[in-house]
N, C-alpha and C positions, 0 to 999 in steps of 0.2 A: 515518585509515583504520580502518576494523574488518576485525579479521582475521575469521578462515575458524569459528576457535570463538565467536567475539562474534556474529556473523550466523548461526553454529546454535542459541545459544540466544536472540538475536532471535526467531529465524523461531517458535523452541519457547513462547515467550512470548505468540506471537499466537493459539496454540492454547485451543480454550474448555475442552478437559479440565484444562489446567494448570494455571488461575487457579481453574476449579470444584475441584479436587482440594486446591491450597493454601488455600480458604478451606474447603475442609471437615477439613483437618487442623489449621487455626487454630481451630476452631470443640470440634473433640474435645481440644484443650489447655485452650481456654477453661471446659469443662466440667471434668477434672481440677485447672484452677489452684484453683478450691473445698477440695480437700482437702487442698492445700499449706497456703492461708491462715486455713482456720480457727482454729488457735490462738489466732491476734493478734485477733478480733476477741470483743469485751465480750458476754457471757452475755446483759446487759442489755438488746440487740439483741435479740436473740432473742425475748423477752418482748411486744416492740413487732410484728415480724414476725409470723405466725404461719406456723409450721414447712409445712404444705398449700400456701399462696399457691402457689408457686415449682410445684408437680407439675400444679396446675390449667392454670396460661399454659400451661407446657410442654406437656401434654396440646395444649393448642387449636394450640398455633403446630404442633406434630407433624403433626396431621390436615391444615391450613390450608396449611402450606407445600407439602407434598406435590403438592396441588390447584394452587397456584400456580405451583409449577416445571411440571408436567404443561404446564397452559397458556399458561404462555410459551413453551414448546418449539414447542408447535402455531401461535403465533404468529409464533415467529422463521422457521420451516419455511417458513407460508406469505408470509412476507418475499422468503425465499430464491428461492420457488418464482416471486412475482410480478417479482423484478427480474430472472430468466433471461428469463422471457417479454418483458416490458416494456422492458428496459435491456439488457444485457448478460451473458452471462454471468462476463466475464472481468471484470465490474463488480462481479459478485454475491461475489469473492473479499474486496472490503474489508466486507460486511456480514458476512460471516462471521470478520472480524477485531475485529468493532467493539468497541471495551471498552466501552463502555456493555454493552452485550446481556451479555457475557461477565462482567460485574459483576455485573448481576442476577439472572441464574442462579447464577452461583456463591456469592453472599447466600442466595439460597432455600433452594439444595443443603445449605449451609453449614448454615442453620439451621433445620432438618429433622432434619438430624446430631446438629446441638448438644442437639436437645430431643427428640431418642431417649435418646441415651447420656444423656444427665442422668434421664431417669425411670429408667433402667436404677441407675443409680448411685444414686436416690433411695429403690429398692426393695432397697439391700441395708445393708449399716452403714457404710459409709466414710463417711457424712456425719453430722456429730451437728448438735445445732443452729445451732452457729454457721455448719458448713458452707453449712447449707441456707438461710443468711441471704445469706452470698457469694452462692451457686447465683443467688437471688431478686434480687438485685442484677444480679450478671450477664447475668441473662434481661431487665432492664427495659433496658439498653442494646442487648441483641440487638433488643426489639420497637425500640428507636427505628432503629437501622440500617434492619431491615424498612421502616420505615414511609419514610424517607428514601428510600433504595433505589426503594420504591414508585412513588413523587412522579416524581423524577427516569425512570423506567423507563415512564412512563403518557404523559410529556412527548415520550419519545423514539418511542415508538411510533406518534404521528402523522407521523412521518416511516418512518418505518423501510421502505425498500422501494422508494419514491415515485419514478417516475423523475428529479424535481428535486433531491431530498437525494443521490438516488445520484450524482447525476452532478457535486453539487457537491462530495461527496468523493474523485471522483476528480477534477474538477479540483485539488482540494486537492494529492493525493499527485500530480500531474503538476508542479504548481508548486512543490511543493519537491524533488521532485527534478529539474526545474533550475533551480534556485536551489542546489542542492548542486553540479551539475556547473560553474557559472557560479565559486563560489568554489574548485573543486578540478577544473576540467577534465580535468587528466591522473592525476588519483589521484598529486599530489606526487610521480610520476616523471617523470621527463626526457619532455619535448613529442614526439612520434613525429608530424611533420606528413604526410610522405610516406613511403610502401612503400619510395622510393628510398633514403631512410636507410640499412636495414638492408643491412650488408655482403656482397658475394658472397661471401665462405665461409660465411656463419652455415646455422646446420642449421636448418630444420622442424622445428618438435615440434606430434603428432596424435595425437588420443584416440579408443580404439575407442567411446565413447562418442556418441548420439547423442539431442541435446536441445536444451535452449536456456540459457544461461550466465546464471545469476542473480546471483553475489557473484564477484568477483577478489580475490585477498587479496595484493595487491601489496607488504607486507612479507614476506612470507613468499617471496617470486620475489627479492625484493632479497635476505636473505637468503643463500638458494641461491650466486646468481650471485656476492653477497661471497667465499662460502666455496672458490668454484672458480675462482673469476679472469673472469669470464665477462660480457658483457653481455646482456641479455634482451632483446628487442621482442615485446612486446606486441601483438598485430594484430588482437584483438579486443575487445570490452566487452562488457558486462552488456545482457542483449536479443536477441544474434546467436543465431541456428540455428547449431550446428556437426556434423559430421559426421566418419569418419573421416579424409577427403580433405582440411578444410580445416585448415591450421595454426593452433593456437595463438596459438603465439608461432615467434620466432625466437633462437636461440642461437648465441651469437657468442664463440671464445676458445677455451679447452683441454679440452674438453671430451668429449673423446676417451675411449673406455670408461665413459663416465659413466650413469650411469641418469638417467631424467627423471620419474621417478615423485613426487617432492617435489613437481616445478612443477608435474606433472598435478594433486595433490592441492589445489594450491592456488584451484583453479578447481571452484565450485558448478554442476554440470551437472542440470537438473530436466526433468521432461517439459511446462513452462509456463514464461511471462516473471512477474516480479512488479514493484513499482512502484519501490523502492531499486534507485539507481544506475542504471536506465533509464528516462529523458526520456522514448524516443519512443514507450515503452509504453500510456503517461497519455494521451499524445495518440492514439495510435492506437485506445486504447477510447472515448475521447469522438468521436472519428470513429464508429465501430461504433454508439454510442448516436443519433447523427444519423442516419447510411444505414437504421439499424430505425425511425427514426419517418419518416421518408420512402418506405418500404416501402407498399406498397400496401393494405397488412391494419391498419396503424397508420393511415396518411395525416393524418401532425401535424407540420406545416412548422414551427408556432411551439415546439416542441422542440429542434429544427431549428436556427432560430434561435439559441435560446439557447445554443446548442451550440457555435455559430459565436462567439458571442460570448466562452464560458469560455473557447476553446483560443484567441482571441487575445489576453485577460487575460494566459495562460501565455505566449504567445511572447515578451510583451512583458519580461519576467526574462532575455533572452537577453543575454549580454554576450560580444562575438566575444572568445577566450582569445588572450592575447599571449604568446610564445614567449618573448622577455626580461622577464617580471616573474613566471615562474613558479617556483611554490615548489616545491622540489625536494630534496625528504626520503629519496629511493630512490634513488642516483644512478649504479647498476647497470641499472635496466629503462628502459626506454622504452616509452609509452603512447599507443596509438593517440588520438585524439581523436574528439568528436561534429559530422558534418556536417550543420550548418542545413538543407541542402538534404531531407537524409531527413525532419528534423523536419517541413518545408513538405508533402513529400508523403505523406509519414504524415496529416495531420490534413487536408489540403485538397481530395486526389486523392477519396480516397472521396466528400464531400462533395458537390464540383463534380459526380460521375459521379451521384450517384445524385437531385438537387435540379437536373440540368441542365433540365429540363423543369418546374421553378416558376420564375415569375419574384419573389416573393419571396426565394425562397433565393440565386436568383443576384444581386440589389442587394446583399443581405448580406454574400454574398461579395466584390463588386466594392468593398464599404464597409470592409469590412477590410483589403485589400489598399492601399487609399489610406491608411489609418489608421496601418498598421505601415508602410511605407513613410516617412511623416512623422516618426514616433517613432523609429526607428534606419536609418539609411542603408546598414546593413549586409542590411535587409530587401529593399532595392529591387528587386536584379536578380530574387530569387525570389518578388517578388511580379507583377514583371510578367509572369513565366514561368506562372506560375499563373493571372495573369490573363487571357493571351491565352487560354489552354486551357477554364478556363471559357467563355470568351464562344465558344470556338470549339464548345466541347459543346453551349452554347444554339443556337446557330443552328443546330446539328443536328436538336434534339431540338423547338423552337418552331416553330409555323406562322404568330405573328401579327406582322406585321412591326416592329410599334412597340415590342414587349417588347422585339424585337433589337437596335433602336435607343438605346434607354432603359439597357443594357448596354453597348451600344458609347460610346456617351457618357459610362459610367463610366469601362469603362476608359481611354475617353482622357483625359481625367483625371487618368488615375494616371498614362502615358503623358507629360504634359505635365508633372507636378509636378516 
């Protein structure tokens, strides 16, 4: 589990000023290590070099990079700007994380940096000739980074934005994180299957806070609860809207005069979901990405499509959590778990609702619903729930009677299987 400071500077990590500010303070050392190492290197260099080489590159990469960061900026912008309209916007948050982007930017930045301060440094005495042999040395690795950096940055730009790449990186970040919840279902505390668990004394604890809970930091509630004798339950995860009204958690034991401010702190409240530690996030933005190309200003089923097809990929990582073989490192809290059911209607409801009226979209769906039914048995009951409800949205929304047919014979089908 990552605690509460491991996922602040996670989250700090993802940011593009931080990785552009680290390689432009690597870049101004790089430019200093010159005058550390010139002693150690042979006069005789020097002679071979000629002292100018090093001011001239530096000179060009100064103007050139300049230019280049400029225009990656206005590239990545209108990235930014095509995959709100196009995809999502709550999709357009992992382009704005991409390390690729945030790499080459922060190369450009870097060495721009690098080959200011060095002419700056060229135009005074701190370098004699050896230095400016290092300097010349160190600028021919900076252009090869550039040039690599380049390559790699020109590659990714044919994607960059695209409804297909975006949405296959979020199918990405949906699949692993459940694939995280599938090996740690309850965040290695004790199973919380039912609300009925928690004991009639236990207290309510509520935050005047209202947002959506992004990180739990469930050693730090074990923790607490050690110190005071106390057991915790947990009643919410990572994804929930809360409010003042709904509880936390629940506290159970001696807890009489106690402050609750530690447990409060232990909970990341933000005004947005992100994609650690919440499933049904992933899937509810590939939902979003389907319902906008089945929109009427879009009108692109085979998006659609493909759409139906990532989040069944993802469903298929599901593995129902069993209560005796859970690992159980907290053994103070008790943690609510993820119900299937939400995930089904997170990714399937919008779908079915707004594709009721193609009969492509609804074979698709009726084609997955058989699909994941076959592959885990634990899929069944909510696939047939889903699947009457589609067939029952098509014959709402259809006039030709053979599409209706052509679906009902799917679903019976799945019905029969």
């Amino acid at each position: 589990m990552v605690s509460k400071w491991g996922w602040q500077l996670l989250k700090l990590s993802r940011k593009l000023w931080v990785r552009t500010v680290s390689f432009a303070v690597l870049a101004l050392i790089s430019a200093m290590v010159a005058i550390a190492v010139q002693p150690f290197i042979p006069e005789s260099l020097s002679d071979i070099i000629g002292a100018g080489a090093a001011e001239k590159i530096l000179t060009i990469l100064a103007s050139s990079m300049l230019t280049v960061t400029t225009f990656s900026l206005s590239v990545m912008i209108a990235a930014f700007s095509a995959s709100t309209n196009s995809v999502s916007p709550r999709a357009t948050r992992l382009l704005m994380e991409d390390t690729t982007t945030h790499n080459a930017l922060a190369t450009f930045v870097g060495s721009f940096l690098f080959s200011i301060v060095s002419i700056i440094l060229l135009n005074t005495e701190l370098y004699t000739k050896q230095g400016k042999v290092v300097l010349f040395l160190t600028t021919i690795l900076v252009i090869v980074l550039i040039v690599v950096t380049i390559l790699v940055w020109i590659n990714h730009l044919s994607g960059l934005g695209r409804v297909g790449e975006t949405a296959r990186k979020v199918e990405d970040e949906a699949y692993a994180a459940l694939t995280a919840f599938t090996k740690c279902p309850w965040l290695n505390a004790n199973p919380l299957t039912s609300l009925s668990q928690i004991p009639d004394g236990a207290k309510a604890v509520q935050t005047e806070r209202i947002g959506y809970i992004q990180h739990i930091d469930i050693k730090a509630i074990n923790k607490w609860a050690g110190q005071h004798s106390c057991k915790v339950y947990v009643v919410v995860r990572a994804g929930v809207f809360i409010d003042p009204h709904r509880p936390l958690l629940w506290v159970d034991g001696a807890y009489a005069n106690l402050g609750y401010n530690e447990l409060l702190a232990a909970f990341t409240i933000e005004d947005f979901r992100t994609f650690d530690q919440d499933p049904r996030f992933g899937l509810l933005v590939l939902a979003e990405i389907a319902s906008k190309a089945l929109s009427p200003a879009v009108n692109d089923p085979g998006t659609a499509i493909e759409i139906i097809g990532r989040g069944t990929r993802v469903l298929t990582n599901w593995q129902s959590p069993q209560d005796d073989k859970a690992q159980i490192d907290y053994p103070y809290v008790w943690q609510l778990g993820l119900s299937l059911t939400d995930l089904f209607d997170d990714f399937y409801t919008p779908i079915a609702r707004d594709g009721a009226a193609v009969l492509e979209i609804q074979i698709r769906l009726q084609k997955s619903f058989i699909a994941l039914s076959q592959i885990n048995t634990d899929f069944k009951p909510h696939c047939q729930r889903h699947s009457a409800a589609a067939l029952a949205r098509a014959e709402h929304a259809m006039v030709y009677s053979e599409d209706i047919k052509i679906l009902a014979k799917l679903h019976q089908q799945l019905q029969d299987s």
